[in-house]
C-alpha positions as CSV (number, residue, x, y, z in Angstrom):
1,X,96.6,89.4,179.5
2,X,99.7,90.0,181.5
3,X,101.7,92.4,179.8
4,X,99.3,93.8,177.2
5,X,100.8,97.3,177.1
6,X,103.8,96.1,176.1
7,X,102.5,93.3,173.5
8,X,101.2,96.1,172.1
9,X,104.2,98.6,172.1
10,X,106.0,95.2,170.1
11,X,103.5,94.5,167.7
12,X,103.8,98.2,166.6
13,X,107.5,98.4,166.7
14,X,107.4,94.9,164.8
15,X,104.9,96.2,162.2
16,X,107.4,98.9,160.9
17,X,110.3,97.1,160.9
18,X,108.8,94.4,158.1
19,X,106.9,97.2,156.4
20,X,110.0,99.0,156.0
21,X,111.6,95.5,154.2
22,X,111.5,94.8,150.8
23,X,108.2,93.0,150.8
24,X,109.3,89.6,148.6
25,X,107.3,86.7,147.1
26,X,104.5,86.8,144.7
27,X,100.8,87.0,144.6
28,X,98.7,83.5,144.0
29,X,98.0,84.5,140.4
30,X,96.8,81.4,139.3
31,X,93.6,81.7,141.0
32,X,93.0,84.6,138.9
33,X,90.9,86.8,141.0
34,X,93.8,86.8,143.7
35,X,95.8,88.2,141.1
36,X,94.1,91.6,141.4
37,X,94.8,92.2,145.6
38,X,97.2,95.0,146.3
39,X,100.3,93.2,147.2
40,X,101.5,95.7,149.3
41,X,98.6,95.2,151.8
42,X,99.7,94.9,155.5
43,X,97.6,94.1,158.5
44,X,97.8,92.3,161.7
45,X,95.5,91.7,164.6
46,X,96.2,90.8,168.0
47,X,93.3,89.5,170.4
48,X,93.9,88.2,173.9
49,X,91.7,85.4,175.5
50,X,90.5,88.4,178.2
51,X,89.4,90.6,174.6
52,X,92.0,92.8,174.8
53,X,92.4,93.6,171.4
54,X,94.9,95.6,168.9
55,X,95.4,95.9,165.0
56,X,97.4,97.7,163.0
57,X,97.7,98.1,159.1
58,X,95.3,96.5,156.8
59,X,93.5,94.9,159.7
60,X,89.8,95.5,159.0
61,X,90.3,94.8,155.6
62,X,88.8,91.6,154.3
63,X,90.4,89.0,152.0
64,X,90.1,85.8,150.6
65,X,91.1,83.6,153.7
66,X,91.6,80.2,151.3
67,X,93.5,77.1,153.4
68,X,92.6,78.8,156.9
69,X,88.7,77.6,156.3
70,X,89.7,74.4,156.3
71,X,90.5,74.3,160.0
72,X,86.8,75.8,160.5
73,X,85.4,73.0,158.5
74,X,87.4,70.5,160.0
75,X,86.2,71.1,163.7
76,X,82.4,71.9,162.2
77,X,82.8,67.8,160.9
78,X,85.1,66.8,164.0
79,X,81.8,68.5,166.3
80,X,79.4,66.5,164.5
81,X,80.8,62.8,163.9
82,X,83.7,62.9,167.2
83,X,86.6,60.7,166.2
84,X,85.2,58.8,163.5
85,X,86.6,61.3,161.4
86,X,90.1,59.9,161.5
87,X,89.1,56.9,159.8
88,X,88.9,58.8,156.6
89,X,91.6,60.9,157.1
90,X,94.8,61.0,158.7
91,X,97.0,63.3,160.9
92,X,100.7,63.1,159.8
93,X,102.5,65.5,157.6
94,X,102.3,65.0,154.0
95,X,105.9,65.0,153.2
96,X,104.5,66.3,149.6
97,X,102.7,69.1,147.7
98,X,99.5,70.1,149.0
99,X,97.8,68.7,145.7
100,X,99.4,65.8,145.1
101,X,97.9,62.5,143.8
102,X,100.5,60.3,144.0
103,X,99.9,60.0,147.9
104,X,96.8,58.9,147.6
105,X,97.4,56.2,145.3
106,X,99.8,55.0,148.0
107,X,97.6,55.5,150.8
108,X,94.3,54.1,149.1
109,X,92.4,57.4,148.5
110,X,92.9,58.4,152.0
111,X,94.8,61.9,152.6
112,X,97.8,62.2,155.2
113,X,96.0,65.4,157.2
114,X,92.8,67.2,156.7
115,X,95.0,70.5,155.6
116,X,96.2,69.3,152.5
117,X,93.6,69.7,149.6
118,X,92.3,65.8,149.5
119,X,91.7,65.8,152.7
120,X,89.7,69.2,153.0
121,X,87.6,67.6,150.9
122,X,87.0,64.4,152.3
123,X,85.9,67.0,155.3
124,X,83.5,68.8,152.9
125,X,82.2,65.7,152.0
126,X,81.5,64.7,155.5
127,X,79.6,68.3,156.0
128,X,77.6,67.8,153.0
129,X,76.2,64.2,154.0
130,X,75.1,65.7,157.9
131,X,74.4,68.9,156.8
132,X,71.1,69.7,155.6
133,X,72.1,73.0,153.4
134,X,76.0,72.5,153.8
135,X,77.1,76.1,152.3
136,X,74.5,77.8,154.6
137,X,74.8,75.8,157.2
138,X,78.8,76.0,157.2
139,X,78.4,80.0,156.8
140,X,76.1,80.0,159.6
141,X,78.8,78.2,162.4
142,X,81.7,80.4,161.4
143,X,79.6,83.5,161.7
144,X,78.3,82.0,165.4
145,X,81.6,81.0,166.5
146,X,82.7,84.3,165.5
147,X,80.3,86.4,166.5
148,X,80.6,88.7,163.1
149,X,77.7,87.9,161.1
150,X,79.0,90.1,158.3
151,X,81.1,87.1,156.8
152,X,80.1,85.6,153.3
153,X,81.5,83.5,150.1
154,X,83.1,85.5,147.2
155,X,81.0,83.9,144.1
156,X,83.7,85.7,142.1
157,X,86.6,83.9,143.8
158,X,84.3,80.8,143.8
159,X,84.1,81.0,140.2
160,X,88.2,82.0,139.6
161,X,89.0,78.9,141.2
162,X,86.7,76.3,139.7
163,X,87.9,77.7,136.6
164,X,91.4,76.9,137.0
165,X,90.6,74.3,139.3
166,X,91.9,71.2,136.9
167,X,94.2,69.3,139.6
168,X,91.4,69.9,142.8
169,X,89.1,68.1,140.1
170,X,91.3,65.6,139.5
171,X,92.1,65.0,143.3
172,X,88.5,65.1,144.0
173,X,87.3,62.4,141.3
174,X,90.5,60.4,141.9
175,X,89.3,59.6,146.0
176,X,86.1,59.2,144.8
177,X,87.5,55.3,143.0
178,X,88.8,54.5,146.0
179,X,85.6,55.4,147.9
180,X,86.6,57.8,150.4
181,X,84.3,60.5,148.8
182,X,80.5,59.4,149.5
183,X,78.5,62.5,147.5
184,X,79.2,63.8,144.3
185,X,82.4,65.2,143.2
186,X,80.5,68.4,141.4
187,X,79.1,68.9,144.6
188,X,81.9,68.3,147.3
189,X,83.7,70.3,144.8
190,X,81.2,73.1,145.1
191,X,81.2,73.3,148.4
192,X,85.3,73.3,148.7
193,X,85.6,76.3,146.7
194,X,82.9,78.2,148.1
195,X,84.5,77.3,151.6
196,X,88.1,78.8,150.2
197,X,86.6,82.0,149.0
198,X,85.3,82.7,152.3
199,X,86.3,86.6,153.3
200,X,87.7,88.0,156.6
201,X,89.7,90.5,158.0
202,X,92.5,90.1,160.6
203,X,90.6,91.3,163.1
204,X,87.2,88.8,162.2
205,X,90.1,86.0,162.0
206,X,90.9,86.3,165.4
207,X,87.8,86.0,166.7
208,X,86.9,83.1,164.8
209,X,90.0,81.3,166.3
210,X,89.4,82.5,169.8
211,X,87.4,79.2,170.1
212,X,90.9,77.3,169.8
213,X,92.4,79.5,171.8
214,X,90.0,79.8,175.3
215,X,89.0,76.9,176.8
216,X,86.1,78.9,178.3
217,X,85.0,80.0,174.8
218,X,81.2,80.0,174.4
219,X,79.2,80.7,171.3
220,X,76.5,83.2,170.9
221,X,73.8,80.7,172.2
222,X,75.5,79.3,174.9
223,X,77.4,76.2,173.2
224,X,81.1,74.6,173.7
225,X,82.3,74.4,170.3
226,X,84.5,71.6,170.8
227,X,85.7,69.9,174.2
228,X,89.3,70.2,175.4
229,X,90.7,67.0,173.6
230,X,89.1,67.7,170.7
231,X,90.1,71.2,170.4
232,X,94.0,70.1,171.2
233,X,94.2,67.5,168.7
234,X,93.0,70.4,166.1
235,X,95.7,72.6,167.5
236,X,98.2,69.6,167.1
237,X,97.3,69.1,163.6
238,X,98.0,73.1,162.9
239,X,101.0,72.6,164.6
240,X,102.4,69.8,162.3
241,X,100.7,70.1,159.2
242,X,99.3,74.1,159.1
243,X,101.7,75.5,156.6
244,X,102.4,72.9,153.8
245,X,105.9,71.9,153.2
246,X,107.0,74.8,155.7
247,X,104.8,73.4,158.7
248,X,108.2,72.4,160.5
249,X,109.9,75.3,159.4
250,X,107.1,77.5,161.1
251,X,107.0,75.5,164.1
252,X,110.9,76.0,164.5
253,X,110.9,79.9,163.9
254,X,107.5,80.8,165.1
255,X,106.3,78.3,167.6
256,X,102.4,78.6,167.6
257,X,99.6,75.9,165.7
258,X,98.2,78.2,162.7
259,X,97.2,78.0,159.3
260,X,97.8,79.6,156.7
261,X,96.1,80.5,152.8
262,X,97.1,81.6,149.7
263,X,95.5,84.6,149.8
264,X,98.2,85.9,151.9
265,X,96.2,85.5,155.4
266,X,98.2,83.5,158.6
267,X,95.8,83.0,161.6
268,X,97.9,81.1,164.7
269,X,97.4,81.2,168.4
270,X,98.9,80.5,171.7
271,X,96.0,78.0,173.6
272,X,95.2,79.7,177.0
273,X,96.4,83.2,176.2
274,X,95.8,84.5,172.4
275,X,95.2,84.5,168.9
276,X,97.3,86.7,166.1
277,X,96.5,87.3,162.5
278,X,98.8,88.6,160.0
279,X,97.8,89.0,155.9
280,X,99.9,90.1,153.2
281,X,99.3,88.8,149.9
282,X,102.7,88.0,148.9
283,X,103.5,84.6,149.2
284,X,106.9,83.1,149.5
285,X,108.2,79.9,147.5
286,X,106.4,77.4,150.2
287,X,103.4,79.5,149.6
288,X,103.1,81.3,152.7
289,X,103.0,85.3,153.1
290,X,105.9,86.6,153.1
291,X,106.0,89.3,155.3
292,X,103.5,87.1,158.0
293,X,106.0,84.4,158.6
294,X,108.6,87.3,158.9
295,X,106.1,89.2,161.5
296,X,104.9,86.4,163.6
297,X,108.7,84.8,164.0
298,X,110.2,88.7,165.2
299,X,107.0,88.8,167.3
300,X,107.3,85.4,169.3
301,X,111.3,85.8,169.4
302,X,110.7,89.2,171.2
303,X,107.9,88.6,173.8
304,X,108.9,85.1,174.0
305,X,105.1,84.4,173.8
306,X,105.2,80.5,172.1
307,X,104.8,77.3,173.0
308,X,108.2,75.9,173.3
C-alpha cells in the first residue's frame, strides 16, 4: 500500500495521543464475564490488502468479539442461500435499540438489518437449517477465511450471556409466532451466543475481514468467499447499520463500513486498500468503545484514508 511508512508513523502517533486521554465509558457488565476485562486494554491492528501489516498495544490479545460475528455469519448464510436471504430480513437502519421488540411487532417478526440482535438470529437460524453441525461448521469458515485456526467459542462467555440473556429469549421466541424462525428457539439461541462469544485479537480480526476488503481474496483451499456484489452489499449494510444507534454518527466522523461489539472490539475497512481493528473495552453511551471510535475518526481525519 502506497504510503505504508507513514500509515504507520500515524497509527503510532495516534495511539498515544488517545492512550494519553482519559479513557471514558464503561465496561458491558451486564454480561457478566465481560465485567472482569481490564478496561484499560488498548490495541489496534492495521493490515493492508498487499499484507503489510502493523499493531500496536493490546493487539495479539484476544477478546470477546460479540456483534462483529454477526457480519461473519451473515456472509456464511448470504454464501449459501444468495439473495434469498433478504426475504427474512431487511437492510435499513433500525431507528431503535438493538433489542427491541416493538419493531418487530410492526414489521411482522421481520428485523430491519441483520446487525441488530433479531435479525442475527434469523441469520443463525438460516445456518442451523443448511448446516449440518452449525457451531462447527460456523467455527470452521471463520478459521478458513481467516487463515488462524487458533480461534474458538468461550463456553464461559457462552454461559454469562444465556444467563442474563432474558430480552435475546424474548426476541428470539417472539419471531418465532410470527414464523420468521424455522428451528427451535433453545437452539437458534444456542448457536447465537456461542457465535457472540467467539475470541480474537486485533490482529486475527483483520485478517478475517480481509475478505471484505480484497476483491482478490482467496481462502485457504482456493475459494471466493463471496462475489463482488455480494460482498458490497455486506459492506453497505456495515456502513449504515454497523454501530447501533451511532451507525450515522460513525459514518460521519469515521467514514469506513465496520462493526462493532460490546466487548470493546471495532473491526472496519476501506474495500480495495485495508482493514483496521481497534479494542478497548470501555464502551461509550451508544455502546461502542470509547477510545476505538476516538482512534479510528483521528486516524481517517489524518491520512484522509475513507471513503468519502
Amino acid at each position: 500500500m502506497e504510503n505504508f511508512t507513514n500509515n504507520k508513523r500515524v497509527l503510532q502517533e495516534i495511539y498515544q495521543i488517545v492512550a494519553l486521554q482519559e479513557n471514558e465509558g464503561d465496561i458491558a457488565n451486564y454480561i457478566p464475564e465481560l465485567a472482569k476485562v481490564n478496561p484499560e486494554r488498548f490495541g489496534v491492528s492495521f493490515l493492508s490488502i498487499n499484507n503489510e501489516e502493523f499493531g500496536i498495544g493490546d493487539w495479539q490479545t484476544k477478546f470477546s468479539i460479540q456483534s462483529i460475528s454477526k457480519v461473519l455469519s451473515l456472509s456464511l448464510a448470504y454464501k449459501i442461500v444468495g439473495d434469498k436471504i433478504w426475504e427474512r430480513v431487511g437492510v435499513e437502519p433500525s431507528g431503535s435499540a438493538f433489542n427491541s421488540l416493538v419493531q418487530l411487532e410492526t414489521d411482522n417478526g421481520i428485523p430491519r438489518n441483520p446487525f441488530i440482535n433479531g435479525g442475527a438470529m434469523v441469520i443463525c437460524d438460516v445456518l442451523i437449517s443448511h448446516l449440518k453441525n452449525p457451531i462447527n461448521d460456523f467455527l470452521d469458515y471463520v478459521r478458513e477465511i481467516s487463515y488462524c485456526k487458533d480461534i474458538y467459542f468461550s463456553e464461559s462467555v457462552a454461559k454469562s450471556e444465556a444467563s442474563a440473556g432474558y430480552r435475546n429469549i424474548a426476541l428470539c421466541n417472539f419471531i418465532k409466532s410470527f414464523g420468521n424462525i424455522k428451528n427451535q428457539p433453545n437452539e437458534v439461541l444456542d448457536f447465537y451466543f456461542k457465535m457472540c462469544s467467539i475470541e480474537m485479537s486485533c490482529q486475527e480480526l483483520t485478517k478475517t475481514f480481509l475478505f471484505l476488503a480484497n476483491s482478490k481474496f482467496r481462502t485457504a483451499s482456493g475459494d471466493i468467499v463471496l462475489n463482488l456484489g455480494q460482498a458490497k452489499r455486506i459492506n453497505a449494510i456495515m456502513q449504515t447499520c454497523g454501530f447501533y444507534d451511532e451507525s450515522g454518527e460513525f459514518s460521519f466522523k469515521v467514514g469506513l463500513p465496520g462493526k462493532s461489539g460490546v466487548g470493546g472490539g471495532i473491526a472496519a475497512l476501506y474495500p480495495g486498500k485495508y482493514c483496521i481493528a481497534v479494542w478497548s473495552p470501555k464502551l461509550n453511551k451508544k455502546g461502542n468503545s470509547y477510545r476505538g471510535m476516538k482512534f479510528l475518526e483521528l486516524f481517517t481525519s489524518e491520512t484522509q484514508l475513507s471513503i468519502f
